[in-house]
N, C-alpha and C positions, 0 to 999 in steps of 0.2 A: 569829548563827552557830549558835546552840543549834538554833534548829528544821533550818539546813542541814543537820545532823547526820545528820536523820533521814530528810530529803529525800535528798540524796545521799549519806551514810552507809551503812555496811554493818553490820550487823547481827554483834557478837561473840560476844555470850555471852545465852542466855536462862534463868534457872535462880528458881527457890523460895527458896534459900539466902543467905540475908542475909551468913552470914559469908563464904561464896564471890566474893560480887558484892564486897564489900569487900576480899577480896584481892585480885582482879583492877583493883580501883582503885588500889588503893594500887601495884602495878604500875605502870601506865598513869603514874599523878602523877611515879613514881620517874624515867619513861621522858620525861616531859614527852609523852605523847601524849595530845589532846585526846578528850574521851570525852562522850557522853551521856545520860544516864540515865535512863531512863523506867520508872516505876513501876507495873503494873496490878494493880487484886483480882480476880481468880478470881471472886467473889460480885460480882455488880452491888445497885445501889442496893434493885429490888425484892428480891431475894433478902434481902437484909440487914433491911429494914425485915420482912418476914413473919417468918424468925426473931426480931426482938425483939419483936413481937407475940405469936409464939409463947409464947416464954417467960414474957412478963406476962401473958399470958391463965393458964397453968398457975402463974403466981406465983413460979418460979426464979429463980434470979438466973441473967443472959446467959452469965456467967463461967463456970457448974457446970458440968462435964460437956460441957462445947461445947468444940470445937476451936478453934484461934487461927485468926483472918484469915489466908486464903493471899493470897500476894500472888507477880506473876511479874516481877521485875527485870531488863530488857533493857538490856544497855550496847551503844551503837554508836560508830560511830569510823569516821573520814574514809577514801576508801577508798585513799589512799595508804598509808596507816598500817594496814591491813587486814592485811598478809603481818606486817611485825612486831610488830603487837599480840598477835596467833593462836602464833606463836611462843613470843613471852616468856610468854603464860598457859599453855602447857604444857610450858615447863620450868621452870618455878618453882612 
């Protein structure tokens, strides 16, 4: 049912914000509405791997001065459940 989700699922919420996508779960869980989660980084694999070369080549550690992994957290949800999922997330 999980890849259904996203085949025929609608698309809720697409946001950077971990603690965001987490309230809108814990919503959803509250509501008993089925949801799915899908995770992407922003940086693909080449992008990742050049920066940690980068670094080791100049000798830094990955962590100095480098931003954190952005990542885009997309929850969808069945599209019956579309009108009051979009609801409950904007009034609570």
């Amino acid at each position: 049912m999980a890849n259904s989700l996203i085949l025929l699922g609608k698309r809720l919420i697409a946001d950077t914000s971990s603690a965001e996508i987490r309230r809108i779960e814990n919503i959803l869980k509250q509501e008993s509405i089925p949801y799915r989660l899908q995770t992407q980084r922003t940086r693909g694999a080449l992008g990742s791997m050049i920066d940690s070369r980068s670094y080791a080549a100049s000798n830094i550690a990955l962590y100095k001065g480098a931003a954190q992994p952005n990542f885009v957290y997309t929850i969808y949800v069945r599209r019956k459940d579309y009108q009051r999922a979009n609801a409950l997330m904007q009034v609570r």
